[in-house]
Structures are given as C-alpha cells and as structure tokens.
VONU-374933 format. One record per residue (C-alpha): residue number from 1; x, y, z. Coordinates in Angstrom, 3 decimals, decimal comma. Example, Ala and Ser with C-alpha at 12.3 -4.5 7.8 and 13.67 -1.06 7.14 Angstrom:
! VONU-374933
1  12,300  -4,500  7,800;
2  13,670  -1,060  7,140;
! end
This chain:
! VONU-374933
1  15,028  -15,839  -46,635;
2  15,497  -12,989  -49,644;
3  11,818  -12,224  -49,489;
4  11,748  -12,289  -45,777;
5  14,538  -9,770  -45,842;
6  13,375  -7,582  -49,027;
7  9,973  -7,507  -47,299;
8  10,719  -6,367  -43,165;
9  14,599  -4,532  -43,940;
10  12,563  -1,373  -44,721;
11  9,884  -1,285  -42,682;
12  9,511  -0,969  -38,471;
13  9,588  -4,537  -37,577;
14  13,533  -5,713  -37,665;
15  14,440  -7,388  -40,818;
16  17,362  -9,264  -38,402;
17  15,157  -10,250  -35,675;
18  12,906  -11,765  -38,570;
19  15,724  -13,446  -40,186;
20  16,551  -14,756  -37,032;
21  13,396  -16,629  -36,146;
22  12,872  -17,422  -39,466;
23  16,744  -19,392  -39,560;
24  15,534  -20,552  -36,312;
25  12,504  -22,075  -37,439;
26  13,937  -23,534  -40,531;
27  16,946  -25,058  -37,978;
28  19,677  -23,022  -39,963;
29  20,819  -21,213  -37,119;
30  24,203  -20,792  -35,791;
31  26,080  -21,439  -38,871;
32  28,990  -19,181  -40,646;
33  27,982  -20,290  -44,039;
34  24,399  -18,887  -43,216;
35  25,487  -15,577  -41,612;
36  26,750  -14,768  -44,353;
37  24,019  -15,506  -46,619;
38  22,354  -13,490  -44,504;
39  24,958  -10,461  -44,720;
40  24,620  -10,834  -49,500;
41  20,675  -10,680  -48,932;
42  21,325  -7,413  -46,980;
43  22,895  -6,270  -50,229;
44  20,163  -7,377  -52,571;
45  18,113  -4,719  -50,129;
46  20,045  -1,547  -49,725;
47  20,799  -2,018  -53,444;
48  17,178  -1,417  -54,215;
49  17,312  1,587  -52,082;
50  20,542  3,196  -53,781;
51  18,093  2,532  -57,026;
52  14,829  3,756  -55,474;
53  16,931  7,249  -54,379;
54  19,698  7,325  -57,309;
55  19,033  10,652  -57,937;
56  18,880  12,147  -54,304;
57  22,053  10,080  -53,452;
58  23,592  12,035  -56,231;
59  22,106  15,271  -55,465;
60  23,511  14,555  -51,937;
61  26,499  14,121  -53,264;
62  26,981  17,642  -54,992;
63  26,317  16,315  -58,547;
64  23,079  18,766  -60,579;
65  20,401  16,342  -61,530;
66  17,890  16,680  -63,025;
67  15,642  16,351  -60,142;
68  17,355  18,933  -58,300;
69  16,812  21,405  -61,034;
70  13,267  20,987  -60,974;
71  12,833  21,170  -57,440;
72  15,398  23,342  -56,243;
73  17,072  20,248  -53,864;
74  20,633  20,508  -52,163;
75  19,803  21,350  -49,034;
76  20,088  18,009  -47,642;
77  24,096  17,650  -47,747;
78  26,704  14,194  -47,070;
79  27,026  15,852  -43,747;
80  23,728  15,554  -42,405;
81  23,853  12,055  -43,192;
82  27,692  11,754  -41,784;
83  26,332  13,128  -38,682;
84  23,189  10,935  -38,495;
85  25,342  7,702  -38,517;
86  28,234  8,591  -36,797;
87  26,852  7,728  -33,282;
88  25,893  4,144  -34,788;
89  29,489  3,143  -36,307;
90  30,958  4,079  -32,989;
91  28,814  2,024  -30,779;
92  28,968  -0,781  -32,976;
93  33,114  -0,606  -33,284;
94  32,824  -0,150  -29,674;
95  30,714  -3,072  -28,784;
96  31,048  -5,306  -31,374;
97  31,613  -8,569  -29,919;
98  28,670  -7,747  -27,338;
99  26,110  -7,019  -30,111;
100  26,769  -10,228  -31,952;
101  26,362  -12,400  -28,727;
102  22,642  -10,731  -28,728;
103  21,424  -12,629  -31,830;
104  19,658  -15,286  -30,489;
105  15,790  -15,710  -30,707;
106  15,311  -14,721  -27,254;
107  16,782  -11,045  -27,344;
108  14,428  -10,634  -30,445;
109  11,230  -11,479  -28,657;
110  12,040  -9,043  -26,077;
111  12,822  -6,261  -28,448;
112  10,309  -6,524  -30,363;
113  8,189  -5,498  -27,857;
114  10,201  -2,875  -26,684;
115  10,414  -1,527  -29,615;
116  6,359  -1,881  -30,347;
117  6,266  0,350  -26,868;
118  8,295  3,317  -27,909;
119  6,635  3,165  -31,324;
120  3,517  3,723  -29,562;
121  4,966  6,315  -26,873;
122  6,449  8,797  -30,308;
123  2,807  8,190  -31,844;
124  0,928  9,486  -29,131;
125  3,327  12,328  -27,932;
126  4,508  13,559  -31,169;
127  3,696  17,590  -32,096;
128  -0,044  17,260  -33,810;
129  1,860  19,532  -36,425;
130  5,238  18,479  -37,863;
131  7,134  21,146  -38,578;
132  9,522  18,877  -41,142;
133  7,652  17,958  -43,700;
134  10,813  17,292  -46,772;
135  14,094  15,761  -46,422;
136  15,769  19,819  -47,213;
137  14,176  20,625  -43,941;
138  15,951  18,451  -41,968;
139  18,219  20,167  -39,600;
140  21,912  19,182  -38,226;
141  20,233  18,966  -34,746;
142  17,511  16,727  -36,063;
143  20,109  14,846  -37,956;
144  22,079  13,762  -34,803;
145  18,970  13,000  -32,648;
146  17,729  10,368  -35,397;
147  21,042  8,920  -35,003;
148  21,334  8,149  -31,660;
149  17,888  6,709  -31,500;
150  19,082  4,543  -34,455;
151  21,903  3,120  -31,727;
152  18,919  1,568  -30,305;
153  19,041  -0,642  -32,944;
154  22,274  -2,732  -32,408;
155  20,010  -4,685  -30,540;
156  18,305  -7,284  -32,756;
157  14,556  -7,045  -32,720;
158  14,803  -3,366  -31,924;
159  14,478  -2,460  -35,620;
160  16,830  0,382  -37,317;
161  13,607  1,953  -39,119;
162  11,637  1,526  -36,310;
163  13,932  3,231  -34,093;
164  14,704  6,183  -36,831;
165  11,201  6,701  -37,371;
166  9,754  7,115  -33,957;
167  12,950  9,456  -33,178;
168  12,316  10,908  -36,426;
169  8,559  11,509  -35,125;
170  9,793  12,798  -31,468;
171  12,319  15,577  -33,059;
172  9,095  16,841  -34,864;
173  9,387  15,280  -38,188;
174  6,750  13,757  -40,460;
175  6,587  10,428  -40,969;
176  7,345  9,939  -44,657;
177  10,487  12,368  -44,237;
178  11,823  10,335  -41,501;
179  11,419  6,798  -43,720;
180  13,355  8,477  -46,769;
181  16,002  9,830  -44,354;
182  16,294  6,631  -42,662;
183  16,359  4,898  -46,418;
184  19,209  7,304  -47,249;
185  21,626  6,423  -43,916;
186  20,984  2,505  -44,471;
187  23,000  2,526  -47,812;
188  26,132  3,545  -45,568;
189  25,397  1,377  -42,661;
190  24,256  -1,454  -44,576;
191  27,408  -1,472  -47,194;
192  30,075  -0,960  -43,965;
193  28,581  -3,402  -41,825;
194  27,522  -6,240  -44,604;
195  31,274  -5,517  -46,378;
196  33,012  -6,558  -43,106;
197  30,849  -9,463  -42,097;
198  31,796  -10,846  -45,769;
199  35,467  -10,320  -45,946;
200  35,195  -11,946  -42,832;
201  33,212  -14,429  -43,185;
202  34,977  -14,949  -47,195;
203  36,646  -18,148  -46,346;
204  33,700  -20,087  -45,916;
205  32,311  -19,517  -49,609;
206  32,590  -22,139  -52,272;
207  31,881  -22,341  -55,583;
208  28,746  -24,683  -55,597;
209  27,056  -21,769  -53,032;
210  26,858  -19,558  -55,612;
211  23,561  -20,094  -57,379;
212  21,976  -20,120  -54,044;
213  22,942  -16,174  -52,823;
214  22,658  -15,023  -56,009;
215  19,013  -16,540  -55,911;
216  18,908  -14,910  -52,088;
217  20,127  -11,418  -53,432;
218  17,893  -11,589  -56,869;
219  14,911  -11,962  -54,327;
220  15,831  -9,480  -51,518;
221  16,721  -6,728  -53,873;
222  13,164  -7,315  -56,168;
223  11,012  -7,602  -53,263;
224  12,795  -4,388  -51,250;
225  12,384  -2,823  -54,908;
226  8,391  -2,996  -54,532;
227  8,309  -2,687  -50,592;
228  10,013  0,618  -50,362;
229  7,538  2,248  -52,497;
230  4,900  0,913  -50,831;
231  6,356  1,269  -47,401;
232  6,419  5,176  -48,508;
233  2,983  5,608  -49,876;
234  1,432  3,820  -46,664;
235  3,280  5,141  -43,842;
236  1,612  8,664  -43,699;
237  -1,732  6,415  -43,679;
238  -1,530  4,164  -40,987;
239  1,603  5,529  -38,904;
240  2,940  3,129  -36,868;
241  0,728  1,842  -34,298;
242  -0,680  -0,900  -36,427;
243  3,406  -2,020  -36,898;
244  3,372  -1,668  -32,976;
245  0,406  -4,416  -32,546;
246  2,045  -6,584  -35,170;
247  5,593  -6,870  -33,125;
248  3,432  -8,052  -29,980;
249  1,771  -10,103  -31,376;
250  4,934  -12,191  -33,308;
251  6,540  -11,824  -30,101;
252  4,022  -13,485  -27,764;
253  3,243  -15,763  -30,481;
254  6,791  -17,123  -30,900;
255  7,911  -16,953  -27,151;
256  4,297  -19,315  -26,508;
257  4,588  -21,718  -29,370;
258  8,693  -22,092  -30,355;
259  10,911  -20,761  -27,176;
260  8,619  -22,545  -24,923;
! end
C-alpha cells in the first residue's frame, strides 16, 4: 500500500482511487483502522515533496536561499499558492460528508475515465506555444484557474494532479510548470486534510500498529522520493495522453473482471 501510494500520489492517475481498488482487492476495505493507514502513507508522500522542493518552499516563504540568489526566484509568493487552494478547502468543508460517501470502487472506475477524457481534451486544445514556461511566471489569474480545476478532484478517481495539470495545460502553461506547481499546493492540502482524518480517526491506534505505518510511511515517502523526479523529467516527454490510455484501460479492466 506505501509503494502503491509513493508511486500514483504524484502522477495523473489518482493515488486514492488506486488505494481504493487496491484495499478492495486485498478485502481491507471499509475499515477505520485502514483509513487511516491510508491518511500516515499520505504523509510518507507529501513529505518527500516538502524534501524534493525545500528550497522553493522556503523561497516561497520569503526566506534568501541560496537557490534564489542564483536564479533570481521570488516571484512565485504564499499567495499564489493561498489562492490556488482556496477553492479546494472550501468545497471540501462544504461537502465533506458527501465526498467521503464517494469512496467506493465504483465512483473510481467512472472517474477514471472521466478524468482520462479531459486529459485528452487539454492535450489536444492546449496553445501549441505555452506562454508559462517557470513557476515565477505563473500569474494570480492562472493561480485561481488551476485551483478550481483541482475541485474536480474531491471526487476519487478524478486525480488532483491530473486535474491541475490539464487545467494547468488549458490556462496556457507548460507541462513541467504545472506538475511543480501542483507539487507545491499538495504539501498544504495533503498536511490539512491527512491531519484531520488522523486526529479523527486517533482513537483507533494502538501500540502493536505501529511497526506497520511506520513500514507504510518509510515506503510511501522513499518511493514518492524517486517518482517525483522522474515524474518531472518525463512529463514534458510523453504529456499525458499515454496516462489517459492507462486510466481506461484499469478502469474497464477492473469494472469487467472485479465489480462484475
């Protein structure tokens, strides 16, 4: 389950809806004690971002790195990001309760594919030319439009980086610049949404679990460590059609062989 999670959080296939079928085909579904294994994997993941992007975070944050010496960086600011995943936090408060009745294997077949579609539709429409082509581009207006495309992803299935990236794509960014800005909004999504499901879900801990989401978090955050950097040098390459295909094809192959 870590290296399912370390392997699919980052890239445009829904690291939920894989955790999903995965619990469902290992008949661990449905349990409080599992959801929130799931929720200290999550962690392992967007650690290995904050470590991937220490220095932008900080940068971001107003501190003078080295990095932003050398390259002049700063013009990326807290409040693009602030903007970016405000329209998330308020339709998740908002619908809550709704969004957690979706996680079931069917509503991840179906988004999947729904999700391979507009993938496909921001491919083949996007401007030939980006005119984004770094994160210090990015523009308030930009900002905001990535962020209500990620809302698509409350829905599990729809993927968060799959939704970033094709609005990323659509609002005339490149696709490596959209990744690393949807990298950078995770940490704050992931860390506010993970931290509640665990105070939460708290009570259900015991001591004799430990060993086993430590081994979980150990796996997600080494794995996530190696598949954002890959994720980054590939994703100019092959765009995301070829992610497109491979959601259909899960998604038929799952609804034919385990829902049926």
């Amino acid at each position: 389950m870590g290296a399912v999670e370390g392997l699919t959080e980052f890239a445009p296939v829904s690291s939920t809806g894989h955790m999903i079928l995965v619990g469902h085909l290992l008949g661990i579904e449905g349990n409080q004690k599992v959801a929130t294994f799931e929720v200290v994997v999550q962690l392992g993941s967007i650690l290995a971002v904050v470590v991937v992007f220490w220095e932008r975070i900080l940068n971001i944050m107003g501190f003078n790195t080295r990095l932003r010496e050398e390259h002049d960086l700063g013009k990326l600011r807290y409040t693009h990001i602030l903007i970016g995943i405000l329209p998330f936090f308020l339709v998740g408060t908002l619908f809550y309760d709704f969004i957690k009745s979706l996680f079931k294997p069917e509503t991840v077949v179906l988004s999947l594919i729904l999700g391979g579609i507009l993938m496909i539709v921001a491919e083949l429409i996007r401007p030939s030319q980006p005119m984004t082509q770094t994160l210090d581009q990015i523009t308030y207006g930009q900002a905001v439009g990535i962020g209500l495309f990620q809302c698509l992803a409350i829905i599990p299935g729809f993927s968060r980086m799959g939704a970033t990236l094709s609005g990323g794509l659509l609002l005339n960014i490149n696709h490596k610049t959209a990744s690393e800005f949807s990298f950078i909004m995770a940490i704050p999504i992931m860390f506010a949404a993970s931290g509640k499901d665990l105070l939460e879900n708290w009570s259900e801990l015991q001591i004799n679990d430990l060993p086993l989401f430590i081994a979980g978090f150990i796996t997600a955050f080494i794995v996530a460590l190696i598949a954002i950097r890959f994720f980054l040098s590939l994703i100019n390459k092959i765009k995301l059609i070829p992610f497109a295909l491979y959601r259909f094809i899960l998604a038929i192959l799952f609804w034919l062989f385990i829902l049926n």
